[in-house]
N, C-alpha and C positions, 0 to 999 in steps of 0.2 A: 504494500500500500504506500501509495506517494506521501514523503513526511510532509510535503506544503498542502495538503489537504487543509480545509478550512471545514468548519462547523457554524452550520448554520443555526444560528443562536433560536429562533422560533419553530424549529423543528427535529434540532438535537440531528439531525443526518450529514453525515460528509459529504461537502460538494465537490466534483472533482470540475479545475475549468481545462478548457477545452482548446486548441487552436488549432485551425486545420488549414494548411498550409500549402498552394499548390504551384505549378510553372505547368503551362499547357502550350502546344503550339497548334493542334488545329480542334483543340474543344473537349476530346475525351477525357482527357484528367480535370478538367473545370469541373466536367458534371457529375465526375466520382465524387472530388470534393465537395460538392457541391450534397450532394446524397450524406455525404458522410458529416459534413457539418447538421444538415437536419436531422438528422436518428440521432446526434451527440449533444443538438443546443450548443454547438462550438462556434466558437469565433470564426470568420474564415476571411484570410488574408491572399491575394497574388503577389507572390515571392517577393518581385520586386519592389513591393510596397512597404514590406517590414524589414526591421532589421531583425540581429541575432539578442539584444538587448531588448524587444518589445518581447520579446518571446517568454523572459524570464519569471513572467507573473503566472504562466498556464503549470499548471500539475503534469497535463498533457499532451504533448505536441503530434499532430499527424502531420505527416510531409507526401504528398504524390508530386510523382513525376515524369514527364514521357520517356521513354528509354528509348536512345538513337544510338545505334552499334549495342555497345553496351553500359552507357553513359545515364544517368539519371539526372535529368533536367535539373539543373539550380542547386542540387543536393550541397555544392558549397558552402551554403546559405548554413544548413545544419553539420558538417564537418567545420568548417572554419570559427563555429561558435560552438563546438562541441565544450571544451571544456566548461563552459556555463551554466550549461544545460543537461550537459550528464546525470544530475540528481532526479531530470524528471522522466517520466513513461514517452520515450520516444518508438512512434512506428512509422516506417517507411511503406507507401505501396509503391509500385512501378506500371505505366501502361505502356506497353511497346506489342510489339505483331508475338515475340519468341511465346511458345508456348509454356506450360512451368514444366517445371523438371528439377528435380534436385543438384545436378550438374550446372544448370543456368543459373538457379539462384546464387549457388556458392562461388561462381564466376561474377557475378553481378557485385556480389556484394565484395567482395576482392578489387573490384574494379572502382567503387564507392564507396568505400566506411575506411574507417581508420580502422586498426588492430583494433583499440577500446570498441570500436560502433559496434566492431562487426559480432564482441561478446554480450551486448547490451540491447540493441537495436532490433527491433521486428522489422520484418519486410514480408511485404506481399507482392506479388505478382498478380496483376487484372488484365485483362482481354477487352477493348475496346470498338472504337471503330474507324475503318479506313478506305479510302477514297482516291486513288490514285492522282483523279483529274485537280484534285482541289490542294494536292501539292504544290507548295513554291518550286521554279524553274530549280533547282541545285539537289531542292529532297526527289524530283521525279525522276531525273536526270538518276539518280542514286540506284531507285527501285529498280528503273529499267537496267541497269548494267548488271546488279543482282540478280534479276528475274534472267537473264539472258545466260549467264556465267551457269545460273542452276538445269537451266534447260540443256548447258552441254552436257551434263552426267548421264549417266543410265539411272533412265525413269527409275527402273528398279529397285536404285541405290538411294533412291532419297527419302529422308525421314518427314515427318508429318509439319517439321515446322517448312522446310524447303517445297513442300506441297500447298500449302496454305499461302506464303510468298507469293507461289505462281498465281495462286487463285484468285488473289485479291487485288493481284494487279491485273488480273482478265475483265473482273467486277465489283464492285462496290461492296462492302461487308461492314454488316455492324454487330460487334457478338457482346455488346453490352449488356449486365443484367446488373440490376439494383441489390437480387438475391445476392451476390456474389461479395458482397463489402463484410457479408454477417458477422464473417470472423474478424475481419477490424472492428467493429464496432461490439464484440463482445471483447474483445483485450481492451478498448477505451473505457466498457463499464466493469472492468473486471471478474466476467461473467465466466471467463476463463482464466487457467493461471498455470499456462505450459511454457517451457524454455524457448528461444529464438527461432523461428520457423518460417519458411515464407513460401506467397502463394501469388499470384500475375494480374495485372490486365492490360491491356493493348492500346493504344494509341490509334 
């Protein structure tokens, strides 16, 4: 239990505050946060608006952010004010296309946390939505060179996230679901109390 809990004097109950914290670049992680601040009653900040010093009042901090390679959008924002903030419940989610996979996570979070984050830190993985045509000229340019590199393999050979790649640059896809936050939003109310885990959503 977070020691900066407060007690709310007219009802004797622990309030835990909330901040939810995101970097979006074409809307999917908005509307996680967005989801996730309403099921918490949390504050909800665009990265760029706070600092690592407004942050220090919350019990709680949630962070999303899109995942490009394997990079998490803004996550600087919570590594470079880590040591501030290490006392309180920090979770990470991620929205990029990779599906989850125990492998990706632990590559992800390698690629993101400091040694401290990465013994400390929840991360989830969420699955999003993606639109090849509504990419900027540099992100399409990107997919297409992917999408082409994956199609020289043997069909055969390719696993389910190199399948999904192709797919979604053939078509539009949207694999967002609201269900899909539950387990962030039961670690924000304590509803659960398992060691560092993580789980996706997409971009």
């Amino acid at each position: 239990m977070n020691r900066n809990m407060e007690i709310n004097p007219t009802t004797n109950i622990k309030t835990n505050k909330v901040a939810v914290v995101y970097k979006s670049k074409y809307g999917s992680t908005r509307e996680y946060a967005q989801w996730i601040a309403e099921e918490t009653e949390g504050d909800l900040f665009e990265a760029t608006t706070v600092r690592g010093k407004d942050l220090e009042r919350y019990d709680t901090i949630v962070y999303g952010g899109g995942m490009y390679a394997v990079g998490i959008m803004g996550i600087k924002l919570l590594r470079n004010n880590y040591e501030n903030l290490k006392d309180k419940k920090i979770i990470v989610f991620s929205v990029g296309l990779a599906m989850e996979s125990p492998e990706a996570m632990e590559h992800i979070k390698e690629k993101n946390f400091t040694e401290e984050m990465r013994e400390n830190v929840e991360l989830f993985m969420l699955r999003g939505a993606f639109d090849l045509d509504q990419l900027n000229i540099g992100d399409k340019m990107m997919m297409k060179t992917l999408k082409r590199k994956i199609q020289m393999k043997d069909p055969e050979s390719l696993n389910e996230d190199e399948r999904g790649i192709i797919q979604c640059c053939e078509q539009p896809m949207n694999v967002m679901d609201r269900e899909s936050i539950k387990p962030i939003i039961d670690q924000v109310t304590n509803r659960v109390n398992v060691p560092q885990k993580i789980k996706t959503i997409q971009l």
